[in-house]
PDB file of N, CA, C and O in Angstrom:
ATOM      1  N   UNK A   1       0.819  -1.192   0.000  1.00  0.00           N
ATOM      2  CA  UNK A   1       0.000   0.000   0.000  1.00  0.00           C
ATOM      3  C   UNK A   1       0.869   1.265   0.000  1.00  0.00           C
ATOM      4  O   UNK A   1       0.513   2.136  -0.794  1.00  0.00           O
ATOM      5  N   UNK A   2       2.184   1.567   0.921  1.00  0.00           N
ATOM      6  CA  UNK A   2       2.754   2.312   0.804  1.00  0.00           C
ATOM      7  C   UNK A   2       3.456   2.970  -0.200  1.00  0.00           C
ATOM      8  O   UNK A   2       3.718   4.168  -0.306  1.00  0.00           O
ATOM      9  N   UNK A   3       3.849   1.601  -1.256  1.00  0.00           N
ATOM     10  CA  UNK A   3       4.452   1.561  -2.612  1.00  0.00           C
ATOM     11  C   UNK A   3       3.128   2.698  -3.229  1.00  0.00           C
ATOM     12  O   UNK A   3       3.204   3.880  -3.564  1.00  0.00           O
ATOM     13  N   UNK A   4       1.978   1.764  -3.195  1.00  0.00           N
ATOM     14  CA  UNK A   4       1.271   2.514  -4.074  1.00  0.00           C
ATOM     15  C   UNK A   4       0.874   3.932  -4.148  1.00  0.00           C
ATOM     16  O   UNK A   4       0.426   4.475  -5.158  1.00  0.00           O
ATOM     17  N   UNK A   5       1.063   4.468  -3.049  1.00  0.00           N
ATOM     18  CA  UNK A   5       0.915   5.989  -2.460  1.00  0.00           C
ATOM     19  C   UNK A   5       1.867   6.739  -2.800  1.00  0.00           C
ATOM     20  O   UNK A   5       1.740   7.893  -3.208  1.00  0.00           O
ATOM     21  N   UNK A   6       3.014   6.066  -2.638  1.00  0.00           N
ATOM     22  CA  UNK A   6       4.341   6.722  -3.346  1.00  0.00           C
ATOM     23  C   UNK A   6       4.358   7.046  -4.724  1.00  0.00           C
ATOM     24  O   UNK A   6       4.777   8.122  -5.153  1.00  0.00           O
ATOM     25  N   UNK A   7       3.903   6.118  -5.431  1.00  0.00           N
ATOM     26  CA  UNK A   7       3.984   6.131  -6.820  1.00  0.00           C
ATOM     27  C   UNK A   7       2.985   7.200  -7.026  1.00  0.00           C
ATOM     28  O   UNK A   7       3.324   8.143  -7.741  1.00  0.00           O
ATOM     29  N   UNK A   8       1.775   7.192  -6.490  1.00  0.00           N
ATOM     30  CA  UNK A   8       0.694   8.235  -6.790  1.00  0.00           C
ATOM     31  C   UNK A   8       1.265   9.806  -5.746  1.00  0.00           C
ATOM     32  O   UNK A   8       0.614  10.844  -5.869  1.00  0.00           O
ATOM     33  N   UNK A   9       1.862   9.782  -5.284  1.00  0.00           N
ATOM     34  CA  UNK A   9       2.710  11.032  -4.996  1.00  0.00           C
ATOM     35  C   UNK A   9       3.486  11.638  -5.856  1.00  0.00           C
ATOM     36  O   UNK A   9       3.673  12.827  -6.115  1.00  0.00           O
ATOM     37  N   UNK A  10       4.059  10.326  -6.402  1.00  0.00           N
ATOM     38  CA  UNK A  10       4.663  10.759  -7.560  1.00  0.00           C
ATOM     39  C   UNK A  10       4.432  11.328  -9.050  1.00  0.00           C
ATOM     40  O   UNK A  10       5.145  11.925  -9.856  1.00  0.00           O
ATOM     41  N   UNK A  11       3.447  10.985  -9.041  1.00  0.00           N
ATOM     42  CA  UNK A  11       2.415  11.432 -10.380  1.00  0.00           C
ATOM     43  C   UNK A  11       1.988  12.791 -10.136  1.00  0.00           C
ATOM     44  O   UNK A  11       1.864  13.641 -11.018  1.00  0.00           O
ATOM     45  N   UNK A  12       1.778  12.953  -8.962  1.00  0.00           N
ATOM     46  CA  UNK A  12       0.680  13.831  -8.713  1.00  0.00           C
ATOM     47  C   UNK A  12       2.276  15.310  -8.490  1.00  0.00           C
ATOM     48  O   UNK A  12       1.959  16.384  -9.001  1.00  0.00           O
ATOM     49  N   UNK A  13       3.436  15.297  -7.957  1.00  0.00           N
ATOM     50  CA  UNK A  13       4.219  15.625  -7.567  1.00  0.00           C
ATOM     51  C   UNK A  13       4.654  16.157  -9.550  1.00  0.00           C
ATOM     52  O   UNK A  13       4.763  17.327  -9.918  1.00  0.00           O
ATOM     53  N   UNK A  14       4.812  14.944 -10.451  1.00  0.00           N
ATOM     54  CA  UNK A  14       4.716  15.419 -11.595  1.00  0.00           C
ATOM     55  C   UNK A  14       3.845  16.409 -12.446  1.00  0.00           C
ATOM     56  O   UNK A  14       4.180  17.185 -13.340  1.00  0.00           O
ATOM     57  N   UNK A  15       2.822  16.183 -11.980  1.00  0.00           N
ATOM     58  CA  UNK A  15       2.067  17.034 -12.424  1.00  0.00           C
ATOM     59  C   UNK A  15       1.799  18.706 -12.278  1.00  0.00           C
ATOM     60  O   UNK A  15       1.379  19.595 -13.018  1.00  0.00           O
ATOM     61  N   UNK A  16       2.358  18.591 -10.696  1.00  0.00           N
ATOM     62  CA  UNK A  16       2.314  20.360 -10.328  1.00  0.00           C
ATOM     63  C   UNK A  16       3.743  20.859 -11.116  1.00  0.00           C
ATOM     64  O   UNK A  16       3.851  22.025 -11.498  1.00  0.00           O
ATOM     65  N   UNK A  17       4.837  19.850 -11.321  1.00  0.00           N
ATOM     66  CA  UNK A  17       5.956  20.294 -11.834  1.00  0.00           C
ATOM     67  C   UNK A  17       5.489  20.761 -13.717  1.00  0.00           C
ATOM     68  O   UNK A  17       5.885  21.710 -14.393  1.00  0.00           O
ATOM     69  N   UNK A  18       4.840  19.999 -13.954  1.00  0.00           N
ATOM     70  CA  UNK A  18       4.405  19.990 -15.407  1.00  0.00           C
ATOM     71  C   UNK A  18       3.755  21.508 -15.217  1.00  0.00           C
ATOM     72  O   UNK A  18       4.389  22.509 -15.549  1.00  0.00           O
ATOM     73  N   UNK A  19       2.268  21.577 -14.582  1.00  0.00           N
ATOM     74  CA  UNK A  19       2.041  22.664 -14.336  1.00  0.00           C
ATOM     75  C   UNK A  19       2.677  24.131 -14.385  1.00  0.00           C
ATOM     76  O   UNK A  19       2.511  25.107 -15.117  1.00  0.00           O
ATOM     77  N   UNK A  20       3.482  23.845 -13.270  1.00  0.00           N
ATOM     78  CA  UNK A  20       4.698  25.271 -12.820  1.00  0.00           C
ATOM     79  C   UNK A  20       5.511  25.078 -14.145  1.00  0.00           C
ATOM     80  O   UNK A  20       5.826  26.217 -14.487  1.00  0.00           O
ATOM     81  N   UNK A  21       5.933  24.303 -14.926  1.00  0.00           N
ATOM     82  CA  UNK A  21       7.012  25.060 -16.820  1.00  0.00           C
ATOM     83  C   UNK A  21       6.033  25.628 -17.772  1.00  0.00           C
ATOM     84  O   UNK A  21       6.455  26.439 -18.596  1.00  0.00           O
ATOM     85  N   UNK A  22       4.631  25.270 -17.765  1.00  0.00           N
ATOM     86  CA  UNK A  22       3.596  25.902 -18.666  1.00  0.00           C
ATOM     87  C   UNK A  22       3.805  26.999 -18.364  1.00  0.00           C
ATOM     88  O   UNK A  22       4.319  27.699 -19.237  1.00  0.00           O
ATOM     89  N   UNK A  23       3.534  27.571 -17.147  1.00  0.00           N
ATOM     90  CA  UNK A  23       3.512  28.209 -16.736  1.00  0.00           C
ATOM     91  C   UNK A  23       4.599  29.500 -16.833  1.00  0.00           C
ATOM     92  O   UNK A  23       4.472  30.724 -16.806  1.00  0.00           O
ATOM     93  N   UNK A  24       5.428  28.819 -16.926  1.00  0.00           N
ATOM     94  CA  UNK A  24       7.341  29.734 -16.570  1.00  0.00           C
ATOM     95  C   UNK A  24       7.058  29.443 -18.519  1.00  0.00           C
ATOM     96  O   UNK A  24       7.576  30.432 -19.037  1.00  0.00           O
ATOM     97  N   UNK A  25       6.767  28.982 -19.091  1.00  0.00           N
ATOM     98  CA  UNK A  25       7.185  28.398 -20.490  1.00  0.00           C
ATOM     99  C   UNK A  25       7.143  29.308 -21.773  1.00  0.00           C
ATOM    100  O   UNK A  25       7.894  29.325 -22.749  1.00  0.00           O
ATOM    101  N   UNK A  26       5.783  30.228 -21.402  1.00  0.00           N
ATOM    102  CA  UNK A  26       5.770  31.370 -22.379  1.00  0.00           C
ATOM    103  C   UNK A  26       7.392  32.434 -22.145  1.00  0.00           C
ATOM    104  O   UNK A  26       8.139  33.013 -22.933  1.00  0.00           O
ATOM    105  N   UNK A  27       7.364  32.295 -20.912  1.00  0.00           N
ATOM    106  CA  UNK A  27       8.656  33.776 -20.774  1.00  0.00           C
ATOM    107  C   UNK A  27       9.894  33.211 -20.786  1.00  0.00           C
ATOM    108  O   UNK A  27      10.892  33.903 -20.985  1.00  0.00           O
ATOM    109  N   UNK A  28       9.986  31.370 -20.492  1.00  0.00           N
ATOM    110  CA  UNK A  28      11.234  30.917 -20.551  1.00  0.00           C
ATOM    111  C   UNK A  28      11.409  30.019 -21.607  1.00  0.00           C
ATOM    112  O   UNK A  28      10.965  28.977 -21.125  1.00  0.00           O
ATOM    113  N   UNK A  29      11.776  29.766 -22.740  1.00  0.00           N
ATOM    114  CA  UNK A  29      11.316  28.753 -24.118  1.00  0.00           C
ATOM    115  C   UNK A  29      12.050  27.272 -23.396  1.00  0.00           C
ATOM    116  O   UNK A  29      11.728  26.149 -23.785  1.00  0.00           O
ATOM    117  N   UNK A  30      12.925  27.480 -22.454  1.00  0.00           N
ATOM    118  CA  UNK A  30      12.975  26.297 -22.190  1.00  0.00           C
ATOM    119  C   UNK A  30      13.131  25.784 -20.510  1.00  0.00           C
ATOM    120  O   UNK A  30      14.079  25.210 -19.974  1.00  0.00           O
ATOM    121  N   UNK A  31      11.891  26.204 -19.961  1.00  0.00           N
ATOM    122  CA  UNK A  31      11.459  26.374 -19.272  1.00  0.00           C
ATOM    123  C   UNK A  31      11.020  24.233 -18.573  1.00  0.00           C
ATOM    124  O   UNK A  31      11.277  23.644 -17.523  1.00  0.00           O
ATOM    125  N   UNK A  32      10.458  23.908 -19.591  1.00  0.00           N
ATOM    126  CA  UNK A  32      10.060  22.679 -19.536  1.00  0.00           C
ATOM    127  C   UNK A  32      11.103  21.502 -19.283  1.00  0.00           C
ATOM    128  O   UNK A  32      10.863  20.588 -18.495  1.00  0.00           O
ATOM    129  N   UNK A  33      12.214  21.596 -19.977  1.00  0.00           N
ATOM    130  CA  UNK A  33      13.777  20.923 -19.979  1.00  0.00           C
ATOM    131  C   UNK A  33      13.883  21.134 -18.199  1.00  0.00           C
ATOM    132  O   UNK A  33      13.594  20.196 -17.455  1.00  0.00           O
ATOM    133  N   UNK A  34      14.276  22.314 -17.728  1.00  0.00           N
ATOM    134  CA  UNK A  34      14.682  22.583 -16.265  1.00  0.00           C
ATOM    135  C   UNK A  34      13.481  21.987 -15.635  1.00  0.00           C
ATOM    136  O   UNK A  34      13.920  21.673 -14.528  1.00  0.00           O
ATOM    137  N   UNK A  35      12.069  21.594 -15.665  1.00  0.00           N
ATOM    138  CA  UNK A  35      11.431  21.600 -14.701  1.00  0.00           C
ATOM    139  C   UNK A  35      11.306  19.876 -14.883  1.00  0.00           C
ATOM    140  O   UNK A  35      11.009  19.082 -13.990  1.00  0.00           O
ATOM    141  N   UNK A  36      11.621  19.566 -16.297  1.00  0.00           N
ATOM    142  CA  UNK A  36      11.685  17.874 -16.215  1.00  0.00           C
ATOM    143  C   UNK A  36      12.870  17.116 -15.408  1.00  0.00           C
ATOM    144  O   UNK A  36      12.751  16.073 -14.764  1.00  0.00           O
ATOM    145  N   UNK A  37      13.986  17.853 -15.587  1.00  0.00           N
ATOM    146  CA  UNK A  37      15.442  17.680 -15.162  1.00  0.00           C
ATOM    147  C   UNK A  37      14.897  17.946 -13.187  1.00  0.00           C
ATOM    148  O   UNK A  37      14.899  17.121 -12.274  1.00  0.00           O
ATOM    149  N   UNK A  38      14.616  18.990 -13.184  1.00  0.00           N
ATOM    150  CA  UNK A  38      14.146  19.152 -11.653  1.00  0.00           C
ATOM    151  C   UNK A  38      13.429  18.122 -11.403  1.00  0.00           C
ATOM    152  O   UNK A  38      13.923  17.193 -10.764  1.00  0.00           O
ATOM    153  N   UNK A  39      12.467  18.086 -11.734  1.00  0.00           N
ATOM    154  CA  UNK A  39      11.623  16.958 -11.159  1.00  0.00           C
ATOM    155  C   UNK A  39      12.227  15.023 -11.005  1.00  0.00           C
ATOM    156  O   UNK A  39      11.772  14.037 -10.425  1.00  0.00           O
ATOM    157  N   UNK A  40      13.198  15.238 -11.704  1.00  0.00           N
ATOM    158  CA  UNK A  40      14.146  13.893 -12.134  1.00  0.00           C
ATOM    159  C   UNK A  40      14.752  14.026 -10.882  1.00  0.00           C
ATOM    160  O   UNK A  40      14.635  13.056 -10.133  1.00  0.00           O
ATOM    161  N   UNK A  41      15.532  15.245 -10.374  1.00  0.00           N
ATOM    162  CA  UNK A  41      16.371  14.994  -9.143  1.00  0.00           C
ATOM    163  C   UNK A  41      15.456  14.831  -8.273  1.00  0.00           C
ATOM    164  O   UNK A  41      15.124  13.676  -8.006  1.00  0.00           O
ATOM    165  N   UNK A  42      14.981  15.653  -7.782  1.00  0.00           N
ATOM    166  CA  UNK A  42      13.783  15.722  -6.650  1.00  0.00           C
ATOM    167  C   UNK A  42      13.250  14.528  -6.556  1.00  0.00           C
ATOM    168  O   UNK A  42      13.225  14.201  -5.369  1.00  0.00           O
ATOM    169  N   UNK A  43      12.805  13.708  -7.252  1.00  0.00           N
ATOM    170  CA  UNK A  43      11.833  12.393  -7.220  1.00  0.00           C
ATOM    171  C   UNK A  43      12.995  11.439  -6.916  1.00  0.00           C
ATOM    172  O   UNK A  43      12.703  10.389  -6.343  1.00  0.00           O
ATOM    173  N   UNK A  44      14.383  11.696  -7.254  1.00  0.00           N
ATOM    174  CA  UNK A  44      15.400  10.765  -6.724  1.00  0.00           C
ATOM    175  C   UNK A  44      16.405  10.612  -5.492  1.00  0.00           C
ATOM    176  O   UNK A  44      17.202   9.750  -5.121  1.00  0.00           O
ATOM    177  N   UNK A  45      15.996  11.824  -5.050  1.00  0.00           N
ATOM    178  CA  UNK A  45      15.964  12.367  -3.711  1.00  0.00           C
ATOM    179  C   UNK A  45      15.156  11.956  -2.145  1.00  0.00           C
ATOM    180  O   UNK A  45      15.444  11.848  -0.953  1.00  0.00           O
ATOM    181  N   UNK A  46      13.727  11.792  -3.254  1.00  0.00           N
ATOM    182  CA  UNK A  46      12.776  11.509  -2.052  1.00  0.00           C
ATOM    183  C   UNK A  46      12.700   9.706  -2.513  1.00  0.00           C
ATOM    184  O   UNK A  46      12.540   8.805  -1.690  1.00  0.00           O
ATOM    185  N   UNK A  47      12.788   9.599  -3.345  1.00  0.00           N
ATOM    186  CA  UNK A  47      12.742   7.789  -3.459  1.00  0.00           C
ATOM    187  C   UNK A  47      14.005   7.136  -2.936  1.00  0.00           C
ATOM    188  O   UNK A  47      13.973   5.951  -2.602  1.00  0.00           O
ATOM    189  N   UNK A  48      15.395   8.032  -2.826  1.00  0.00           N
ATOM    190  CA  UNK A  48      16.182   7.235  -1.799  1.00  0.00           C
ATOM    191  C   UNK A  48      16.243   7.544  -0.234  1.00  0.00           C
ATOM    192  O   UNK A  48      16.733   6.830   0.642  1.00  0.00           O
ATOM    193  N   UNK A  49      15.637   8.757  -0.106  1.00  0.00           N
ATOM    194  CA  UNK A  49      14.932   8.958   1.087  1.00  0.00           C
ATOM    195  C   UNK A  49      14.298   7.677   1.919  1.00  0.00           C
ATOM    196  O   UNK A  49      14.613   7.147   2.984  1.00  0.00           O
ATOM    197  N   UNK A  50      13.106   7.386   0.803  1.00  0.00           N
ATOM    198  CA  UNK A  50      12.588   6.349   1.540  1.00  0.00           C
ATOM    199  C   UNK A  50      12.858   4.897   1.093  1.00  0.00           C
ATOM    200  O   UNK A  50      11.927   4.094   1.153  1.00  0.00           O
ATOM    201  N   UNK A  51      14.136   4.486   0.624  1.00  0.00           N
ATOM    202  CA  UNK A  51      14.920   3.770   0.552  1.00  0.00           C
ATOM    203  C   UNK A  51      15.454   3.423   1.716  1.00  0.00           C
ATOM    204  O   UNK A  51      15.315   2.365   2.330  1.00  0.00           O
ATOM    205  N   UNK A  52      16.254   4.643   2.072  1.00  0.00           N
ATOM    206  CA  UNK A  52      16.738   4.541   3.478  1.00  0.00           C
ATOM    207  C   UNK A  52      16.397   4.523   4.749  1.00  0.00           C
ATOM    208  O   UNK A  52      17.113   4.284   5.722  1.00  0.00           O
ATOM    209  N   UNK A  53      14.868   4.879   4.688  1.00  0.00           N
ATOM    210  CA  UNK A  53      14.252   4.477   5.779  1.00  0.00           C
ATOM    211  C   UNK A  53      13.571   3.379   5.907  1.00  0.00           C
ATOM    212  O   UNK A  53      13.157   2.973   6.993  1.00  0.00           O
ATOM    213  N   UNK A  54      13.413   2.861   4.923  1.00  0.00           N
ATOM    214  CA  UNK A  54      13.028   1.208   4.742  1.00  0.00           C
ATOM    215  C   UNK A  54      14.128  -0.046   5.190  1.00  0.00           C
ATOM    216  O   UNK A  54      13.874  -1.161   5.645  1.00  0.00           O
ATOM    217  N   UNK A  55      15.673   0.706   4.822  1.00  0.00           N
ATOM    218  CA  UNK A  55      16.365   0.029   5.198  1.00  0.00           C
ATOM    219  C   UNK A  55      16.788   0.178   7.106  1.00  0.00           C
ATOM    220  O   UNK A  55      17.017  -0.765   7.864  1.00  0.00           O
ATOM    221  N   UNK A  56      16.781   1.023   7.303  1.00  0.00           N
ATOM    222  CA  UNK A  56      17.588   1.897   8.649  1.00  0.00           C
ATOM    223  C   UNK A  56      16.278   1.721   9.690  1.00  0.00           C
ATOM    224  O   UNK A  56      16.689   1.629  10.847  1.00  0.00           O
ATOM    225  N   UNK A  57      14.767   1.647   9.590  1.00  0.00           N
ATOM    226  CA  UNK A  57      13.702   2.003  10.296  1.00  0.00           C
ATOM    227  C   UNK A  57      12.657   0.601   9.535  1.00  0.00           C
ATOM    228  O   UNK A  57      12.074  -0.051  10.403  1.00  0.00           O
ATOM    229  N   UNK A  58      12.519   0.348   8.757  1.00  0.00           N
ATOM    230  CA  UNK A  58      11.559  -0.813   9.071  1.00  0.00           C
ATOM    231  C   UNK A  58      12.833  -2.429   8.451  1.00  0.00           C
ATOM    232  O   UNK A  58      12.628  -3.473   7.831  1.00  0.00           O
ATOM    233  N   UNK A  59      13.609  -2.016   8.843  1.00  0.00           N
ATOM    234  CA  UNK A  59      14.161  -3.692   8.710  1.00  0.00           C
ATOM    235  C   UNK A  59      14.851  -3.972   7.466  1.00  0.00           C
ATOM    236  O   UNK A  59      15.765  -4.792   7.371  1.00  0.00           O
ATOM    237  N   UNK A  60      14.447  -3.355   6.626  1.00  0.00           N
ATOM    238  CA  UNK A  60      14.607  -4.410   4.655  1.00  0.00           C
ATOM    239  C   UNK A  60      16.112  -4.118   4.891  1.00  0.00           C
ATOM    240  O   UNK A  60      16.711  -3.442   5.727  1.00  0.00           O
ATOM    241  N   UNK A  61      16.495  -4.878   3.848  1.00  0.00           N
ATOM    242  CA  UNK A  61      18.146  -5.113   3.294  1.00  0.00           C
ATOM    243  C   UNK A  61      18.177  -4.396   1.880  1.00  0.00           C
ATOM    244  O   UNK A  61      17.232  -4.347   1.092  1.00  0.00           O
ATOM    245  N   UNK A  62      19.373  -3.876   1.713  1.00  0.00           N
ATOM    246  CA  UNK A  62      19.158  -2.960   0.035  1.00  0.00           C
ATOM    247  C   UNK A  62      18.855  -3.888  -0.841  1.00  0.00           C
ATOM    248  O   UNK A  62      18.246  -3.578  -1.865  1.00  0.00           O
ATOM    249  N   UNK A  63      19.153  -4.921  -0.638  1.00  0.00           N
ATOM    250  CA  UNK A  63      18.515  -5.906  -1.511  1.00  0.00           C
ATOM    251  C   UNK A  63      17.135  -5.946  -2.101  1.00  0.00           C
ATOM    252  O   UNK A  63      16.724  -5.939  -3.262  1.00  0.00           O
ATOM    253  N   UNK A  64      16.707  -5.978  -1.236  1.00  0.00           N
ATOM    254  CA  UNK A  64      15.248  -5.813  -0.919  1.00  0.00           C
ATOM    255  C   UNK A  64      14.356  -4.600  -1.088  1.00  0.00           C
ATOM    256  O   UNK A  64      13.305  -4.590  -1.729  1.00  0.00           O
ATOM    257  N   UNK A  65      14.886  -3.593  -0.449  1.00  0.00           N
ATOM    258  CA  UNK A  65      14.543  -2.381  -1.020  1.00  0.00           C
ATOM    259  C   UNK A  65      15.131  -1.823  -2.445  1.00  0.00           C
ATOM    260  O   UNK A  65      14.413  -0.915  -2.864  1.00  0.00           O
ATOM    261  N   UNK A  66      16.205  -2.106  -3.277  1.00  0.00           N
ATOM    262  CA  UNK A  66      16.452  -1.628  -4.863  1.00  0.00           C
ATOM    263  C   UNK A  66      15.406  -1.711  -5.813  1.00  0.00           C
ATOM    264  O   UNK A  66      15.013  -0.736  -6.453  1.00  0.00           O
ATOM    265  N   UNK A  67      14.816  -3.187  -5.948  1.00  0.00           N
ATOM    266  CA  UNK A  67      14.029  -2.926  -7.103  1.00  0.00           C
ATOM    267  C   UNK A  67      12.754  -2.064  -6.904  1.00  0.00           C
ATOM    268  O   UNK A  67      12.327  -1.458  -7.887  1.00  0.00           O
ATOM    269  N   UNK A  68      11.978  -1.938  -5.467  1.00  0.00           N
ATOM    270  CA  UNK A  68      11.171  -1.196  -4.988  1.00  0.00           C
ATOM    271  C   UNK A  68      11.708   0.548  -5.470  1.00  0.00           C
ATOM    272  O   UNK A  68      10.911   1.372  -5.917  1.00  0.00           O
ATOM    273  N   UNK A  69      13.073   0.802  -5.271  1.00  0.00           N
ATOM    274  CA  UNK A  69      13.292   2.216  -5.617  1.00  0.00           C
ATOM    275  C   UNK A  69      13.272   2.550  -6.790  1.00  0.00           C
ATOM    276  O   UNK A  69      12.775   3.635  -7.095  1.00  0.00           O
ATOM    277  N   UNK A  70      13.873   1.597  -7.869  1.00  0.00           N
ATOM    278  CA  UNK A  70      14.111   1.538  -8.974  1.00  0.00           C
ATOM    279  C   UNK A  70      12.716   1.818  -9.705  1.00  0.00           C
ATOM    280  O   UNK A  70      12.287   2.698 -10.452  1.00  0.00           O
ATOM    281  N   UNK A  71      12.206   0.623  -9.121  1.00  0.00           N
ATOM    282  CA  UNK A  71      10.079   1.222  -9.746  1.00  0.00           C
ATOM    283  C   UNK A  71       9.670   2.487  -9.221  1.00  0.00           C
ATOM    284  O   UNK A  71       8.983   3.112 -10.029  1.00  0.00           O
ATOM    285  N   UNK A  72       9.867   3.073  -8.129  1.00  0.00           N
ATOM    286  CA  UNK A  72       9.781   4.358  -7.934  1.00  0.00           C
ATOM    287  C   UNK A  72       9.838   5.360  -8.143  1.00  0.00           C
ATOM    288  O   UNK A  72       9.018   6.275  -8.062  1.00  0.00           O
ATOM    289  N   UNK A  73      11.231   5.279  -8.562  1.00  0.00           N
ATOM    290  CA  UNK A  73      11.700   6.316  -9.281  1.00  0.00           C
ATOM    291  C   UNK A  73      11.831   6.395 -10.992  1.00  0.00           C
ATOM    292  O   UNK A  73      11.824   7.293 -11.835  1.00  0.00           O
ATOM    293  N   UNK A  74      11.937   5.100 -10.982  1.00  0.00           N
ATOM    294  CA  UNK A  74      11.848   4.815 -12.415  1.00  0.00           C
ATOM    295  C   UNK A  74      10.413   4.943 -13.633  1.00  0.00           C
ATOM    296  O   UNK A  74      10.366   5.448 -14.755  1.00  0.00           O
ATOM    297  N   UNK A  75       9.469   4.310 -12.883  1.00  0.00           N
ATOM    298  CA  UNK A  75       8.020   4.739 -13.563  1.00  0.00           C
ATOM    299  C   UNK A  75       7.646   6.496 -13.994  1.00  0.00           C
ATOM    300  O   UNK A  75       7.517   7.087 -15.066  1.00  0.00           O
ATOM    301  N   UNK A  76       7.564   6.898 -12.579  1.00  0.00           N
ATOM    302  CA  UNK A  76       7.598   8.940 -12.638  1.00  0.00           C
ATOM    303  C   UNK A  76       8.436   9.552 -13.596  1.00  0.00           C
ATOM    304  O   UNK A  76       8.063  10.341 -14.465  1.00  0.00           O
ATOM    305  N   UNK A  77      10.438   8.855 -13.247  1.00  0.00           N
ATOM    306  CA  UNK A  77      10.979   9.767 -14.331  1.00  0.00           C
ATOM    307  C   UNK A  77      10.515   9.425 -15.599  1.00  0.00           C
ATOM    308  O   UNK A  77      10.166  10.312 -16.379  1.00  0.00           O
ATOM    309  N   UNK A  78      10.458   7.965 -15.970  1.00  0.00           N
ATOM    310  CA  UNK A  78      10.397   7.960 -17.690  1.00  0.00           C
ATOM    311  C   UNK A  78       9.222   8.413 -18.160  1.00  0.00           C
ATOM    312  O   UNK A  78       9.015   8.400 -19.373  1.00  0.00           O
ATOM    313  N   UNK A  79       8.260   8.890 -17.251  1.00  0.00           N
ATOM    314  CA  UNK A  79       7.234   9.063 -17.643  1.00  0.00           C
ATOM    315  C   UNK A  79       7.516  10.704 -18.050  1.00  0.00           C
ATOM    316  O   UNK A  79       7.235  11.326 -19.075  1.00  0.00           O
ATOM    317  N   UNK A  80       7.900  10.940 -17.335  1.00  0.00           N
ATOM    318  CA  UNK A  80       8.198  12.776 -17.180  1.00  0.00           C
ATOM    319  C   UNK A  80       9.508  12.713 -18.756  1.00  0.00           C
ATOM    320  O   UNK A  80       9.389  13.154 -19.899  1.00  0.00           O
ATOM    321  N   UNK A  81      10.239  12.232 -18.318  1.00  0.00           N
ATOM    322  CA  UNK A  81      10.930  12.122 -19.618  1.00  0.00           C
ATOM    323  C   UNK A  81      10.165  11.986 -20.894  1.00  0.00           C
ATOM    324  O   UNK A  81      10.153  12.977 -21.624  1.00  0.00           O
ATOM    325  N   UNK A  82       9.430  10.758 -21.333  1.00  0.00           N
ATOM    326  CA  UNK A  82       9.024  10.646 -22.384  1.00  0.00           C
ATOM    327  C   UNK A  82       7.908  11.929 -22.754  1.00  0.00           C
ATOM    328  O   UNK A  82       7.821  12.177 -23.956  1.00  0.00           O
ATOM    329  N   UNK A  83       7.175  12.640 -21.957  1.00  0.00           N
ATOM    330  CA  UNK A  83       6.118  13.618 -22.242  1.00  0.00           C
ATOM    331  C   UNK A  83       6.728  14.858 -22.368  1.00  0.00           C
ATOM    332  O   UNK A  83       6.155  15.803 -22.910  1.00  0.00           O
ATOM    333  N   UNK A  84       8.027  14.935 -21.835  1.00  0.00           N
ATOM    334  CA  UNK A  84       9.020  16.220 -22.102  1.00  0.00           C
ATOM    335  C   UNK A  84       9.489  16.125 -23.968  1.00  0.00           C
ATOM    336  O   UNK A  84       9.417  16.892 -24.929  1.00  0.00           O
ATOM    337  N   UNK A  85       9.960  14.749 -23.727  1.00  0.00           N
ATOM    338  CA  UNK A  85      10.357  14.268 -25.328  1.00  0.00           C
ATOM    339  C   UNK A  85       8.594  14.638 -26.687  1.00  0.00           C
ATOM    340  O   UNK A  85       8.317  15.300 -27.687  1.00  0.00           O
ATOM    341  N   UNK A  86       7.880  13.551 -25.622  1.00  0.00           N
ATOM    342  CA  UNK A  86       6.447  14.271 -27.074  1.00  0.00           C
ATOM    343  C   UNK A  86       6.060  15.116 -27.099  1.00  0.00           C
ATOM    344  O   UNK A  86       5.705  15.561 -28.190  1.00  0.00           O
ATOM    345  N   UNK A  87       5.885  15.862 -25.934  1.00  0.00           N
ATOM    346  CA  UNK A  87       4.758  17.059 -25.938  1.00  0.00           C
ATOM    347  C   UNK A  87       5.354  18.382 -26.029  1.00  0.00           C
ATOM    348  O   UNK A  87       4.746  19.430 -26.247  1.00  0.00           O
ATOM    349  N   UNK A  88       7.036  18.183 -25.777  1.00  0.00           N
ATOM    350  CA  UNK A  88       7.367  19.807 -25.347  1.00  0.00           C
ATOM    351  C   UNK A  88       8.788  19.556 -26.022  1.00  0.00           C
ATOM    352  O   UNK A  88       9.625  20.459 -26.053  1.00  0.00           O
TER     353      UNK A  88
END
């Protein structure tokens, strides 16, 4: 369940970022590049965040917690990536 909240944090976390370059996008032409690139660190920030508290505070081994981060972080960025690539 927690996974799944994360991931939908993450979407939703994409979306205000998508939001805020429309936004900046008329006055900055590449406005969208910085806010995809931002949102790439930031989401990899907070997904080893809670990497490390999975490992350090509920028990898991990095073992155990990698592929969990990897889907984490991995679903949001390519997603943010690929819509930076079609749409903008």
């Amino acid at each position: 369940m927690r996974t799944a909240m994360f991931l939908t944090a993450g979407f939703l976390l994409l979306a205000a970022f998508f939001i805020l370059g429309r936004l900046f996008a008329e006055n900055f032409p590449n406005a969208m590049g910085w806010v995809t690139g931002g949102f790439v660190v930031l989401w990899c920030v907070a997904t080893f965040f809670n990497m490390w508290v999975g490992v350090t505070h509920a028990g898991y081994s990095w073992g155990e917690e990698l592929p969990i981060f990897l889907m984490l972080f991995g679903i949001p960025s390519a997603v943010a990536i690929g819509l930076k690539w079609k749409l903008f």
